[in-house]
Phi, psi and omega in degrees: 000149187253169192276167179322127171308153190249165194179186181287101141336126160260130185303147175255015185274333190189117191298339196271320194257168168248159176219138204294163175212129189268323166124022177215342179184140154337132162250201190284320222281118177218164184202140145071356210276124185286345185252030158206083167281173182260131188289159179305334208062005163223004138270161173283151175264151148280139177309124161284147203268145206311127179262141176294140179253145182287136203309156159284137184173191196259127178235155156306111186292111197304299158359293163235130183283331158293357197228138175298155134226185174245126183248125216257036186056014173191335181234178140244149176254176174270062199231147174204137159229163184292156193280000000 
């Protein structure tokens, strides 16, 4: 199975940002998220609406290249096999 296409993300590190995936790993690289910006402090933020996440399955694990893991649509778990 092949890995998530790569694009823009939402970090999960930080709600305000999106964070790039190259289509083999995370980068550094973030900008921005235009649909959750960080509020002003002088309005309520509004909730933003649900971004699609790359399906659940089995992807190659940037770690090790032989081996899969499983990404459950919103996390990765630690369940892994050889490729």
């Amino acid at each position: 199975m092949s890995s998530p296409p790569a694009g823009w993300y939402p970090d999960p590190e930080d709600a305000t940002q999106d964070r790039w995936w190259d289509g083999t790993e995370w980068t550094d690289s973030r900008r921005p998220n235009p649909t959750n910006p960080a509020p002003s402090g002088t309005e309520q933020p509004t909730p933003a609406p649900q971004r699609a996440l790359p399906e659940a399955g089995w992807y190659l694990d940037i770690d090790q290249s032989d081996v899969e893991r499983w990404w459950d649509g919103v996390d990765w778990t630690d369940i892994r096999r050889k490729s």
